[in-house]
N, C-alpha and C positions, 0 to 999 in steps of 0.2 A: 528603436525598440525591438522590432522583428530580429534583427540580426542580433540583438544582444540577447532574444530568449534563445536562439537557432546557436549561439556557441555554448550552451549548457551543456553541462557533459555529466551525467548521474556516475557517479563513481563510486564499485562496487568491488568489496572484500576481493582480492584476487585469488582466494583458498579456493574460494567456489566454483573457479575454472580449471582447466587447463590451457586453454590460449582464449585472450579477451575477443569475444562475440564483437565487441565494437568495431574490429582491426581489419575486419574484413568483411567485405561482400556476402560470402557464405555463411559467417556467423549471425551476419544480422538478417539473414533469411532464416537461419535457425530459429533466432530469437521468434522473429515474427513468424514464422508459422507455427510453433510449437505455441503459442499462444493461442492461434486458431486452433487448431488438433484438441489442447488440453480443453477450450471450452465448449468445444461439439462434442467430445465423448467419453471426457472425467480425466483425472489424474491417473484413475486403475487401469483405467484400456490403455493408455498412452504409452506408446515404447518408441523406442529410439528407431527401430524397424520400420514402422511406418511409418515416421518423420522423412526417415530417408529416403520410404518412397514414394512421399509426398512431393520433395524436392529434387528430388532425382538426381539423389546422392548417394554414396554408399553410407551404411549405419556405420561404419569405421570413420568415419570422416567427420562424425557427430562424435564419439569419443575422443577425439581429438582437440572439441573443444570443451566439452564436459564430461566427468567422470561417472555418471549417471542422472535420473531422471530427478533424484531426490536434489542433489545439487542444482541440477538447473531449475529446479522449483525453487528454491533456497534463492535463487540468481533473481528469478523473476518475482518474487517476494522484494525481496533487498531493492529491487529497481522499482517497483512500485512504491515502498515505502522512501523511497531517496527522491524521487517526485515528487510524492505530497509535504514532503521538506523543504524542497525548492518553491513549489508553491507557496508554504505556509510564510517563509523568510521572505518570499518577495511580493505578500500580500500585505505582510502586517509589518515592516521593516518602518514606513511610515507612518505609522497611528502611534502619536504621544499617547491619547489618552488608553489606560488598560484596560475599562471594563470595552470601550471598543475594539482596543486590538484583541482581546480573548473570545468575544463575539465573531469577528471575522476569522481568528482560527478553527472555530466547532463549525460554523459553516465550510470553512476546506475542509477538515476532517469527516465532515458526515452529508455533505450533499451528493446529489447525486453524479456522477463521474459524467464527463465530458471528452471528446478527441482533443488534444493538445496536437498542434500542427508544430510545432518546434521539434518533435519526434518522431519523422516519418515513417520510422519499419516496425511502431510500436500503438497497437491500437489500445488505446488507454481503459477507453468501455470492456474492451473483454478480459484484459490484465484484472481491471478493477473486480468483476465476475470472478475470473480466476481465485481472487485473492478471499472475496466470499465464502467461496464453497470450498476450497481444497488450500488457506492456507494455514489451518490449521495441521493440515495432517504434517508441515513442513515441520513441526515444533512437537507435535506428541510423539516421542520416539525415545526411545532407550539412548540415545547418542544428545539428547537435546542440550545435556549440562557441558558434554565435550564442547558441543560443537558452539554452545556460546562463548567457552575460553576463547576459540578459536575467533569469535568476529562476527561469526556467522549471523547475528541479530544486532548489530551493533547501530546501523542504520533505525532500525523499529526504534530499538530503545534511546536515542537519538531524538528522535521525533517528537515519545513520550515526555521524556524530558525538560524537552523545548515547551510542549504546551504546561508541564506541569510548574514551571517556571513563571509563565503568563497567569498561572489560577496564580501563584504568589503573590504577584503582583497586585492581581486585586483584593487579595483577602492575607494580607501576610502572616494573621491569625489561624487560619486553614490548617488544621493537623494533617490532612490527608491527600496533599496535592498530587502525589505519583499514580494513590489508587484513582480517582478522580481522572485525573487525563488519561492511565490505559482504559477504565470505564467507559470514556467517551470514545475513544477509535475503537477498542474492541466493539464495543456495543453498538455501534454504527453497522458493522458488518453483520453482525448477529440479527441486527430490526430489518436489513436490508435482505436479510436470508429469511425471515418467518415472511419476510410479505409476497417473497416471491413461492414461498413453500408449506408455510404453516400461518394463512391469514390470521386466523381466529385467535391465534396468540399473541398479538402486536393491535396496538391504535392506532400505528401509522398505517397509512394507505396515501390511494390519490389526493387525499386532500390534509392531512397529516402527516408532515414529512418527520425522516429521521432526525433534521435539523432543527426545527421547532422542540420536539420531542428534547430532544439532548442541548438544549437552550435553557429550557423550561429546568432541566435537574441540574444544569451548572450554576446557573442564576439563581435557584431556590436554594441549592445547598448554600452556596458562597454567602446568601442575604442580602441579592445585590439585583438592581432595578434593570434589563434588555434594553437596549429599544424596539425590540420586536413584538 
């Protein structure tokens, strides 16, 4: 089992690079520190300048594998969301029954992030942060209609789908299964962002998770009994 998670290989839009971060030593130092850097001091401070002299590289040497900062957020986006893909397929690949397999999807979708050891230069808790607070800015952008032609979200909406397939499943009646499952991963990060920033706006806390929470509206809308 260990060596069958450890050959997973998340596979990501090749637009969003110029040479794959995977291929080498230096890009997956890239990868992983710019994930440390972006969540100690925001997406705005972040530059490819002190990446490189974090790693003690030249900032040429970082353009070489990305075109700017906006694409490598775009990268580390797309590799977050190709994770909890990998998860969700290989949680729920066995549950015949649906309303259980769509229960154990909104739990990978909404609980709280954990270190996956089958990915060593990639720390999954801070990517997860990252994708909290700055991944939206990946998508509000005058380019956002190109750059979906182009792939660039194709993994997210990938994902969406897959769960939006699962609410089918249980409710084949359900008008609205697309809104419904982006509801629930958008609004996972959104509950996960007031608790850490705006308590007073959210009921989840330490004892009310975002999981429960987003159980409670999948199951009430649908008309259908948890076991939770």
């Amino acid at each position: 089992m260990k060596n069958l998670l450890q050959s997973v290989r998340i596979t990501i839009n090749d637009k969003l690079y110029v040479k794959d971060p995977e291929s080498s030593n230096l890009g997956k130092r890239i990868v992983e520190e710019s994930i440390i850097m972006i969540n100690d001091i925001g997406f705005e401070n972040f530059t490819f300048k002190k990446l490189g002299q974090k790693i003690g590289s030249n900032e040429s040497s970082i353009y070489r594998y990305f075109e700017n900062k906006h694409k490598l957020l775009l990268y580390l986006a797309s590799w977050y969301w190709g994770w909890l893909e990998y998860r969700l397929v290989f949680a729920t690949n066995n549950i015949p029954d649906a309303n259980a397999k769509l229960e154990k999807a909104i739990e990978i979708m909404t609980q709280a992030t954990e270190i996956d050891l089958a990915f060593t230069h990639i720390d999954e808790v801070l990517l997860n942060k990252i994708v909290i607070n700055e991944y939206s800015k990946s998508y509000l952008t005058k380019e956002v209609d190109m750059e979906n032609k182009e792939g660039y979200f194709v993994i997210y909406k990938r994902l969406v789908n897959r769960l939006s397939q699962m609410i089918k499943e249980v409710n084949t009646d359900y008008p609205y299964p697309e809104s419904l499952a982006s509801t629930l991963i958008e609004g996972a990060l959104h509950q996960y962002f007031l608790m850490d920033h705006f308590s007073s706006l959210t009921s989840c806390d330490v004892n009310v998770t975002p999981t429960e929470y987003f159980k409670h509206i999948a199951f009430n809308t649908l008309n259908i009994k948890n076991n939770g």
